[in-house]
SEZA-941875 format. One line per 3 residues: number of its first residue (from 1); their letters; for each residue x, y, z of C-alpha. Coordinates in Angstrom, 1 decimal, always signed. Last residue first. Layout:
NUM) a) X/Y/Z; ...
***
This chain:
509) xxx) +62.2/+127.2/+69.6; +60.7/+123.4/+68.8; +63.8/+122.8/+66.7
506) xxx) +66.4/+123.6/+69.4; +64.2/+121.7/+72.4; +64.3/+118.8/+70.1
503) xxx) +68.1/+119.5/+69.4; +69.1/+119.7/+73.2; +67.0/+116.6/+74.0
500) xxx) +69.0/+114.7/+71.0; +72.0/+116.0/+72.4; +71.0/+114.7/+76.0
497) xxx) +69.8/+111.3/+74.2; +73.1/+110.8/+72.9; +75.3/+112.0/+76.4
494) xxx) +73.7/+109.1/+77.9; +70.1/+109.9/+80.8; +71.6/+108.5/+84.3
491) xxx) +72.3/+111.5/+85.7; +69.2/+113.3/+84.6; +66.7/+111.1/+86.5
488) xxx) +67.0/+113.9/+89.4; +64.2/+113.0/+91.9; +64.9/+109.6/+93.0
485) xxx) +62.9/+107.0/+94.5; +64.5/+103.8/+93.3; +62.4/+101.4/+91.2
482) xxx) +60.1/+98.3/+92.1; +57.3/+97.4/+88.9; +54.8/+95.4/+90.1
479) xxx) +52.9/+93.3/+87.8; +49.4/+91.8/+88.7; +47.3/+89.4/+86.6
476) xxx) +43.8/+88.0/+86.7; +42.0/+85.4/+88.6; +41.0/+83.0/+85.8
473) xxx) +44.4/+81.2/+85.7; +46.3/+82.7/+88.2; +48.7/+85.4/+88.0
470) xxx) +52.1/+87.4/+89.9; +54.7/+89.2/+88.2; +57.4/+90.8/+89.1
467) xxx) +59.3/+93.2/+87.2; +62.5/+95.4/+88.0; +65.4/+96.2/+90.7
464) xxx) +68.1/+94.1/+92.3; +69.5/+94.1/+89.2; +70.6/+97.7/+88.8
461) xxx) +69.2/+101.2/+88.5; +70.0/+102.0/+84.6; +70.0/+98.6/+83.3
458) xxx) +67.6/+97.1/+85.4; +64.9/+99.4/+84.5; +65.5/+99.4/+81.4
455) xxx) +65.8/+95.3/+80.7; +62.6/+95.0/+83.0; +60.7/+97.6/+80.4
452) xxx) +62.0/+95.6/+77.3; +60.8/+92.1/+78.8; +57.5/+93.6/+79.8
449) xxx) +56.9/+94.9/+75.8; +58.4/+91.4/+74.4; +56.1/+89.6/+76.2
446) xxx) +57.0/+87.0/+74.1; +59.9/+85.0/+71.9; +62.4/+87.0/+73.9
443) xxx) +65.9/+87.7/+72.4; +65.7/+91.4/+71.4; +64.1/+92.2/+74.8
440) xxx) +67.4/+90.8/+77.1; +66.5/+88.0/+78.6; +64.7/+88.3/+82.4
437) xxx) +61.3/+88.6/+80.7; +61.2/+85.5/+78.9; +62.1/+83.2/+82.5
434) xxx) +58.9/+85.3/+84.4; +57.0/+84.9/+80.6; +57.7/+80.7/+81.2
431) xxx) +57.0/+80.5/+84.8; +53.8/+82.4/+84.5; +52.9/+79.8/+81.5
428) xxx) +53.3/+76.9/+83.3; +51.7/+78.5/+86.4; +48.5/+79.1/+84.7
425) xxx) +48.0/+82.7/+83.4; +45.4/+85.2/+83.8; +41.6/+85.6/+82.0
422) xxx) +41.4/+89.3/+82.9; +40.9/+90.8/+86.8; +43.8/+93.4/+86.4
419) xxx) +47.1/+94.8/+88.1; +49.0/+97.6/+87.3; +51.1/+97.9/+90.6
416) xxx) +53.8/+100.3/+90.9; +56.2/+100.0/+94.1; +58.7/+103.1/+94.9
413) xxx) +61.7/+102.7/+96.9; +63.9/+104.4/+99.6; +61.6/+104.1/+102.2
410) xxx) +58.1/+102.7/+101.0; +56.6/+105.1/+98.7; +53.0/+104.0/+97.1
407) xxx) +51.6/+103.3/+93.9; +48.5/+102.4/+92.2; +47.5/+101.4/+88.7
404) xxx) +43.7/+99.2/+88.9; +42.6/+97.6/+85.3; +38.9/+96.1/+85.4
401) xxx) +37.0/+93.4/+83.4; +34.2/+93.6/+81.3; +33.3/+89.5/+79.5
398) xxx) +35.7/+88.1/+76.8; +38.1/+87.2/+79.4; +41.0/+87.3/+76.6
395) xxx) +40.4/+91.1/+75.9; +40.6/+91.9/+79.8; +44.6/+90.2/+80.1
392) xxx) +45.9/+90.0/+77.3; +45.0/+93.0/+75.1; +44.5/+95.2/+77.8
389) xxx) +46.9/+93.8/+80.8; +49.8/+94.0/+78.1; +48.4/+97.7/+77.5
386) xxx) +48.9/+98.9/+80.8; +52.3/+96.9/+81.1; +53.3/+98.8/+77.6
383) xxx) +52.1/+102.4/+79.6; +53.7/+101.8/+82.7; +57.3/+102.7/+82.0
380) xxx) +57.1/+104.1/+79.0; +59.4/+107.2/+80.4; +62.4/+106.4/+82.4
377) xxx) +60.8/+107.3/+86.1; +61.6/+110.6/+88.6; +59.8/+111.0/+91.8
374) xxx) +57.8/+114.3/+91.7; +54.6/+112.8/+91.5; +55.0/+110.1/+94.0
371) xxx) +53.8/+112.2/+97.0; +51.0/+113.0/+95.3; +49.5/+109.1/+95.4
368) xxx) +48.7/+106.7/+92.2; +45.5/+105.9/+92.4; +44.4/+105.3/+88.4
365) xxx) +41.5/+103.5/+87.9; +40.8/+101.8/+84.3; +37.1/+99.4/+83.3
362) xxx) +36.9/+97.9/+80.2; +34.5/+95.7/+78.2; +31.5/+97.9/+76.9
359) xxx) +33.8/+100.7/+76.8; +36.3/+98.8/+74.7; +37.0/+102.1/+71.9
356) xxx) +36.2/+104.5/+73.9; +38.1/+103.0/+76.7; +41.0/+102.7/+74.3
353) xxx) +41.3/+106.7/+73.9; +40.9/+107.1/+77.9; +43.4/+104.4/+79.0
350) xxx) +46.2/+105.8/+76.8; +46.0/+109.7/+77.9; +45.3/+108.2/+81.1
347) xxx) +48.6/+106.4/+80.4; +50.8/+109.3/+79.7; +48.9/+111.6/+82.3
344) xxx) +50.4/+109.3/+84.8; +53.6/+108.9/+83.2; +53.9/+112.9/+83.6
341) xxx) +53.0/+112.5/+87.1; +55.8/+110.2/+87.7; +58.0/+112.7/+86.4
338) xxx) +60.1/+112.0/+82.9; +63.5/+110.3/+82.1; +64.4/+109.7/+78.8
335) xxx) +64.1/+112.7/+77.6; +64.3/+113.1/+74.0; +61.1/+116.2/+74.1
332) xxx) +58.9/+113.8/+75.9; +58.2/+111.8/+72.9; +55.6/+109.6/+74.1
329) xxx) +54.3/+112.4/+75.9; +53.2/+114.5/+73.0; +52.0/+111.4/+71.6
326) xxx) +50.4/+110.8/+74.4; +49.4/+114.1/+74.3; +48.3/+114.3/+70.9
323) xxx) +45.8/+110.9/+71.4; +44.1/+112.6/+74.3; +43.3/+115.6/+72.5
320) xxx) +41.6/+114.3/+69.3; +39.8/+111.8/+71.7; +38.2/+115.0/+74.0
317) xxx) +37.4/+116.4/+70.2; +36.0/+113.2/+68.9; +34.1/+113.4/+72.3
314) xxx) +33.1/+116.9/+72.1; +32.1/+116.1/+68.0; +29.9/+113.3/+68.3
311) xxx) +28.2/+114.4/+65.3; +27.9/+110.2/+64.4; +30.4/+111.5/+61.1
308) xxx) +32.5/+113.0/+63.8; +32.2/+110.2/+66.4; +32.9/+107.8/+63.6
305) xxx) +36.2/+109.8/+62.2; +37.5/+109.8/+65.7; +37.1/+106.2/+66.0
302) xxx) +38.8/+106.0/+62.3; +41.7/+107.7/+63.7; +42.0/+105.7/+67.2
299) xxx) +42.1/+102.3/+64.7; +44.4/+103.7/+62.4; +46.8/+104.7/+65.0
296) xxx) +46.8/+101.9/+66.9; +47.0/+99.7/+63.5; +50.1/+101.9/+62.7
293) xxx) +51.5/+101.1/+66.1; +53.6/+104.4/+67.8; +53.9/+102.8/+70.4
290) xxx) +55.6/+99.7/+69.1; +58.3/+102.0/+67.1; +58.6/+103.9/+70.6
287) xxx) +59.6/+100.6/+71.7; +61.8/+99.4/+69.3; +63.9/+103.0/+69.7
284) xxx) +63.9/+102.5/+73.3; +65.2/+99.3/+72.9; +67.7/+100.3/+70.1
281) xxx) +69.0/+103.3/+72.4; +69.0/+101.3/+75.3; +70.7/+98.0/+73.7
278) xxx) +73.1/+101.1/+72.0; +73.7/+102.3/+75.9; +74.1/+98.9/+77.4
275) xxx) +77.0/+98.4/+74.6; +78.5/+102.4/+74.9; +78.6/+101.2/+78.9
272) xxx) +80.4/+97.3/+78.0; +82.9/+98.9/+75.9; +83.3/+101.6/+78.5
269) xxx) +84.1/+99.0/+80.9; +86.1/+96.6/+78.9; +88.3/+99.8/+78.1
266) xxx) +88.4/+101.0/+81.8; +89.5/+97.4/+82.4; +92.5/+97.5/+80.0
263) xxx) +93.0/+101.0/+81.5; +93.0/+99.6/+84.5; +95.3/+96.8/+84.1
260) xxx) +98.3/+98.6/+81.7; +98.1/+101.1/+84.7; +98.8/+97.9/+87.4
257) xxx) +101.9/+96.5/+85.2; +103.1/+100.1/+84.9; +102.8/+100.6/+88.6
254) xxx) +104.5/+97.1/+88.9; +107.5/+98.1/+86.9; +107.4/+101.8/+88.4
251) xxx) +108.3/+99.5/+91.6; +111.7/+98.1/+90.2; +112.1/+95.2/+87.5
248) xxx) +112.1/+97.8/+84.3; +111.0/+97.2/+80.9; +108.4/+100.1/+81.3
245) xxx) +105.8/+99.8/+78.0; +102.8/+101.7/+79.0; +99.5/+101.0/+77.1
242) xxx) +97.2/+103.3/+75.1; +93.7/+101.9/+74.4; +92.0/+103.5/+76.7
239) xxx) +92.5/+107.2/+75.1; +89.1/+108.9/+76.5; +91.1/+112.5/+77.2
236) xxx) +92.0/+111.5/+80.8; +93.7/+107.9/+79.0; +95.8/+110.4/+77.3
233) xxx) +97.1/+112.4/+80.2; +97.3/+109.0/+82.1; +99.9/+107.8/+79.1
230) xxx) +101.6/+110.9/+79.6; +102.5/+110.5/+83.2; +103.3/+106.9/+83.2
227) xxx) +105.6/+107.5/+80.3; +106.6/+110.3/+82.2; +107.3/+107.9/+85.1
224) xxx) +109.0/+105.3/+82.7; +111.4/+108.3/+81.9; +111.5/+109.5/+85.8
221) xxx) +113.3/+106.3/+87.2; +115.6/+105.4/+84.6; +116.5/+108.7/+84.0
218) xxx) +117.3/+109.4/+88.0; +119.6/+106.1/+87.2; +121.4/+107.3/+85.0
215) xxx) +121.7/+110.6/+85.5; +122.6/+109.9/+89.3; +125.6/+107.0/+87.6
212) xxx) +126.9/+110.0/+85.4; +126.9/+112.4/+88.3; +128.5/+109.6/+90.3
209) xxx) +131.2/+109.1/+87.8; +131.9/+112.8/+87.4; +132.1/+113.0/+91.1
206) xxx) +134.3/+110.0/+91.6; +136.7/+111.4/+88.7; +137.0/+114.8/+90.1
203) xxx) +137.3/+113.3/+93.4; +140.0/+110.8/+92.3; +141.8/+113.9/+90.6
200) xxx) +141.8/+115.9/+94.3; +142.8/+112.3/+95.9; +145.8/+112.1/+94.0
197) xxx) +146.9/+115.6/+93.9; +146.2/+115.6/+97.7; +147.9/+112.2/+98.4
194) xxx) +150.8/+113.4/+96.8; +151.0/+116.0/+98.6; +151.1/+114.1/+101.9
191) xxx) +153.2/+111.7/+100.9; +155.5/+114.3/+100.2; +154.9/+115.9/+104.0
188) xxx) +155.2/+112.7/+105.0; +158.3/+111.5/+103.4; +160.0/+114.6/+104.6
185) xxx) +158.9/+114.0/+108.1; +160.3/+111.0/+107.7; +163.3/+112.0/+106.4
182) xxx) +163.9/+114.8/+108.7; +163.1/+112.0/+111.4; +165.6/+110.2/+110.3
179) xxx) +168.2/+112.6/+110.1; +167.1/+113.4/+114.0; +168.2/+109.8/+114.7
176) xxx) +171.2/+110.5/+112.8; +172.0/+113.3/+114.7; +170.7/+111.4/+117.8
173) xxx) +173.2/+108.3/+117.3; +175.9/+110.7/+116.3; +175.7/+112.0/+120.0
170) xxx) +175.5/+109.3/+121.7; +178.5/+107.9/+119.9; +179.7/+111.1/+121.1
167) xxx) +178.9/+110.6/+124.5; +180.4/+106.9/+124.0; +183.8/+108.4/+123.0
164) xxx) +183.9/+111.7/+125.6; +183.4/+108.1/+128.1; +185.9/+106.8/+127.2
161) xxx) +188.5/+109.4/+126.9; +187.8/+110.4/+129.9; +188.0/+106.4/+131.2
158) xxx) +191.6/+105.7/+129.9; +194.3/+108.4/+129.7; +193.4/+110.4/+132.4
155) xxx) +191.3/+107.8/+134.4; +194.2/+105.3/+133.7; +196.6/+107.5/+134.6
152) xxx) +194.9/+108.9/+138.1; +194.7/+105.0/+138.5; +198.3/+104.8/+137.9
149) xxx) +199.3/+107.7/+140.5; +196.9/+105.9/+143.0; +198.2/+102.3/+142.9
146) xxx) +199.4/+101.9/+146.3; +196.6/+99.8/+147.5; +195.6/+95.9/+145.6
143) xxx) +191.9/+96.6/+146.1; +192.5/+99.9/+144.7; +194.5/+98.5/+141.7
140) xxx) +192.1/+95.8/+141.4; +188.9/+98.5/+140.8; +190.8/+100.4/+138.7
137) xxx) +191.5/+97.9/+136.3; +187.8/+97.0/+136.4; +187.0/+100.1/+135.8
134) xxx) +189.1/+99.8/+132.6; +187.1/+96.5/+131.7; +184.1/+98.2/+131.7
131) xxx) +185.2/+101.2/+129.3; +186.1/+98.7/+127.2; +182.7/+97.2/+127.2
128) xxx) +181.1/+100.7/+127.3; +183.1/+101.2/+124.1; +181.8/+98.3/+122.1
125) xxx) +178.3/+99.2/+123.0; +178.8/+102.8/+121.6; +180.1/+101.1/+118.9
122) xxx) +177.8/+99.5/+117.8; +175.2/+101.9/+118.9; +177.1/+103.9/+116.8
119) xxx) +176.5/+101.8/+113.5; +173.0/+101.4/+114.8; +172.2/+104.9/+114.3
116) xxx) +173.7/+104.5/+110.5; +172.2/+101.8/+109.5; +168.6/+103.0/+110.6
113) xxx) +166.1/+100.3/+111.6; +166.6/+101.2/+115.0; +163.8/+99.0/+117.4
110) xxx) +166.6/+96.5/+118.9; +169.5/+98.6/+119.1; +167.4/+100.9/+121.3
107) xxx) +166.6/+98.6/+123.8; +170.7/+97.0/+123.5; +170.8/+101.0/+123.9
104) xxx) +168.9/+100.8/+127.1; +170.4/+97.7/+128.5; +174.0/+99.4/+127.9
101) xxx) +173.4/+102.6/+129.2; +171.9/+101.0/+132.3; +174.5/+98.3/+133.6
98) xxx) +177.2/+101.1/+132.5; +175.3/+103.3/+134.9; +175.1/+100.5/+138.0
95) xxx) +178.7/+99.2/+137.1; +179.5/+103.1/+137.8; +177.2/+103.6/+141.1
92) xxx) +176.2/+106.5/+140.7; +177.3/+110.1/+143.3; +175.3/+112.9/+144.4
89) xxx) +173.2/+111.3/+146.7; +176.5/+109.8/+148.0; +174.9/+106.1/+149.2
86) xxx) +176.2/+104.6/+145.6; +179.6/+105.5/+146.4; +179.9/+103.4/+149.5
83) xxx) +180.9/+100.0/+148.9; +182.9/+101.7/+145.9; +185.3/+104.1/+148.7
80) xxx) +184.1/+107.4/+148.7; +186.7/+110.5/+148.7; +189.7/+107.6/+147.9
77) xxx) +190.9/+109.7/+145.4; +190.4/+106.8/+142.9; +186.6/+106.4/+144.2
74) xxx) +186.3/+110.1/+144.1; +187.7/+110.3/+140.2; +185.4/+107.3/+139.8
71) xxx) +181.9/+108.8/+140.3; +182.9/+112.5/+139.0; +183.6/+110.9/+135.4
68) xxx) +181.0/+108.5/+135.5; +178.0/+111.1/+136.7; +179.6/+114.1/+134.0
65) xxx) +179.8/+111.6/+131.1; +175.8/+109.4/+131.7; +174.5/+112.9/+132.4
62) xxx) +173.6/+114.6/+129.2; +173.8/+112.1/+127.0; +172.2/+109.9/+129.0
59) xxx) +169.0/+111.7/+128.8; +169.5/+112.5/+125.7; +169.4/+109.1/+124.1
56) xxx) +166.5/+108.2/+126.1; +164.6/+111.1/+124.6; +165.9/+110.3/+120.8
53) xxx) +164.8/+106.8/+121.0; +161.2/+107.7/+122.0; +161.0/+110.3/+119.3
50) xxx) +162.0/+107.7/+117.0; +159.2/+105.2/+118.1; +157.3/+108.5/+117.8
47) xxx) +157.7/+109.3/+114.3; +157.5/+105.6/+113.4; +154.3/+105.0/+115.0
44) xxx) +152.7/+108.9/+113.6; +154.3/+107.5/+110.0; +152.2/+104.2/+110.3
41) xxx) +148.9/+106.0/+111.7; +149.2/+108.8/+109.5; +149.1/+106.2/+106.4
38) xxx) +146.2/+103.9/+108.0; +144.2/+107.4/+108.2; +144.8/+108.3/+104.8
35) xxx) +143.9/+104.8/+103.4; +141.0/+104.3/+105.1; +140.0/+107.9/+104.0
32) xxx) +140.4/+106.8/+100.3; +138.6/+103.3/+101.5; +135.8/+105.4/+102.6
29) xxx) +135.6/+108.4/+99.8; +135.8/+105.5/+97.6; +132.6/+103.5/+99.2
26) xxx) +130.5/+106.5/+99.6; +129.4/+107.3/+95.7; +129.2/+103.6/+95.0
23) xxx) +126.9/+103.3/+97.8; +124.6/+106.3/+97.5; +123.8/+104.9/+94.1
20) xxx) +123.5/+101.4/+95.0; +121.2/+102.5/+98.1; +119.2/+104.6/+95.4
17) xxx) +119.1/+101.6/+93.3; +118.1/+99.3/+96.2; +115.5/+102.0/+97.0
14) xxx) +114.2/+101.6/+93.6; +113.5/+98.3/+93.9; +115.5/+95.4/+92.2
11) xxx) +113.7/+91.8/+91.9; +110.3/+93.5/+92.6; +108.1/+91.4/+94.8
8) xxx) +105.2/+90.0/+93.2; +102.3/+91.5/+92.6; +98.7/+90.4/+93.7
5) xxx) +95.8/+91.6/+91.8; +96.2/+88.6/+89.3; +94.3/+88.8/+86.2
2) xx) +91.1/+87.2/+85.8; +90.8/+85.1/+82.4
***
């Protein structure tokens, strides 16, 4: 089943815990500075409100006595009359100041909280009343004339008095006024302590909770990364099978998810690589088996033993030499990749012990060009297609037929050709050994030797590369084999047949 290679969006990343984090650790410091500021803001309204009061206080406290008292004492000595008084810059208008001391601490009366500021303001307002209603005695008697001894009285006894009473409700008003303030000030500068004490143990608790809360979540995001971290150690050293286990809904979640993947997939891989590699192995292994055919062997051995006994001896020697090297080549030292010059001498080495056996019916040339001799080949490449067109191909004509190997370099690729003028196949049977050779070797009911070089070639180079075959019935065979032209075949030799080259070379030293 294919696995998804689309994740889903995490539920919580880790940016949302950071954000958490760097939340929780802001929020208190906020409200706490919330707090602080909404605190100066009510005792800065209250200090000024009664800063306010006090001001307008003074002011008439300092002048409201002295401009009432001087006012009517030139009224009642007839120095202005009252029509007039309030064109005397330096003269008020008494109804005009009682008018304003009494709006303003109406004002005031309205905005003191303090019971014991508005006690005088009480009376402070009671008094101006009187002291109304005693100008207005004046005021008749000098309407009325003659009354100038009793309004001399009444300012004597009367208005001095009077007014001395509302300056000092005046003046209670601001020492209580300033009391206030004390308090308030007071009140602050507590508050203001307390609010140190308080917030000094909230920020001991707000930084031990936040260092708690980093840990935590810091661990939660670095302990599934270790696991992370080790797991890819091990999977470096060939572990595949180890798995990462991050129960986690965050982006290490999905990094987990996509590790667990790949190393699921490097497994399959590898699985699937040491497979190819044993099908190699066993192939190879079948092959050489093949090669090294007892009946072969007898048969070349008792030619040898004719030409001896027939004192042939040069070509019983010149047989003697060809069969060692391709046995000599066959083996190749556990290489499994040789040059294209040393397949060459593999199959002349081949061609020239069966031609003196089937002289009378076969024919070989080999034209394969220099330029190929370098290229690199897996070895037994040719040799079983060689001997496929022998023994099928010439043999079944029953009359001297011809095997032509060539070669040639076109771009990037190499084309072999071992074609021969034998009996052929009809296309029945060229369909059926085309089908045979595409399985893998172990599974073909024929051409077992063509089926086992396709399977090489295609598992070390690719599909795309391999055997094709072309025949007609009476006209003879040709296979071309297409391979990459490369000149270093070590990189695709396994790590088995590179220790079994090391300990070939090891034995023959």
């Amino acid at each position: 089943m294919q696995k998804s290679k689309k994740c889903k969006r995490v539920a919580f990343s880790i940016r949302n815990k950071i954000l958490l984090l760097l939340t929780m650790s802001a929020l208190p410091f906020l409200l706490i500075a919330v707090y602080l500021l909404a605190s100066i803001a009510k005792y800065n309204s209250t200090y000024n409100d009664i800063v306010n009061n006090l001001t307008v206080a003074n002011a008439y406290n300092i002048s409201f006595k002295e401009d009432m008292d001087e006012s009517l004492y030139k009224v009642v000595v007839g120095y202005v009359s009252f029509d007039n008084v309030a064109r005397d810059d330096k003269l008020k208008d008494p109804y005009a100041l009682m008018r304003q001391l009494k709006g303003s601490f109406i004002e005031l009366k309205d905005v003191t909280s303090d019971y014991n500021s508005r006690m005088w303001l009480d009376s402070l307002l009671r008094n101006v009343d009187t002291l109304k209603n005693r100008v207005d005695d004046i005021m008749e008697n000098i309407k009325e004339g003659g009354q100038y001894d009793s309004n001399i009285k009444e300012l004597d006894d009367n208005i001095y008095i009077l007014t001395e009473l509302i300056q000092e409700d005046i003046q209670y008003y601001i020492y209580y006024q300033t009391q206030s303030m004390e308090i308030v000030t007071r009140n602050l500068n507590q508050q203001m302590r307390n609010f140190v004490i308080i917030v000094t143990i909230l920020l001991l608790v707000l930084v031990l909770v936040v260092c708690i809360a980093a840990f935590l979540v810091t661990t939660g995001i670095l302990r599934p990364l270790w696991q992370l971290y080790d797991a890819t150690g091990e999977v470096a050293e060939g572990n595949f099978a180890v798995r990462t286990h991050v129960n986690t809904n965050d982006e290490i979640a999905v990094l987990s998810h996509g590790f667990n993947e790949m190393a699921e997939n490097m497994q399959t891989l590898v699985d699937q690589v040491r497979e190819d590699e044993q099908k190699m192995r066993k192939a190879d292994l079948r092959l050489l088996q093949e090669q090294i055919n007892p009946h072969f062997l007898y048969n070349t051995l008792d030619t040898i033993v004719w030409m001896i006994e027939c004192d042939k001896s040069d070509e019983a020697t010149e047989m003697v030499v060809a069969l060692s090297d391709f046995f000599r080549l066959v083996l190749s030292k556990g290489k499994e990749f040789i040059s294209i010059r040393m397949e060459e001498q593999h199959i002349r080495s081949y061609l020239q012990i069966q031609e003196k056996r089937y002289h009378d019916i076969m024919e070989y040339h080999i034209d394969l060009s220099p330029e190929l001799y370098e290229y690199q080949i897996p070895k037994m490449t040719l040799q079983p297609i060689v001997e496929n067109a022998l023994y099928h191909g010439i043999k079944c004509k029953r009359s001297k037929g011809i095997i032509d190997i060539s070669g040639e370099l076109t771009g990037n690729l190499i084309y072999l050709t071992v074609s021969d003028d034998g009996a052929g196949m009809d296309e029945e049977n060229l369909k059926n050994l085309s089908h045979e050779i595409l399985k893998p070797c172990k599974e073909t009911d024929r051409g077992f030797g063509l089926a086992n070089v396709n399977e090489r070639i295609r598992m070390y180079f690719g599909d795309e590369y391999g055997i094709h075959i072309e025949s007609a019935s009476g006209r003879g065979t040709k296979i071309t084999i297409v391979i990459p032209a490369i000149l270093d075949g070590s990189r695709f030799e396994n790590e088995e047949t590179l220790q079994e080259k090391e300990a070939a070379e090891h034995e023959s030293e």
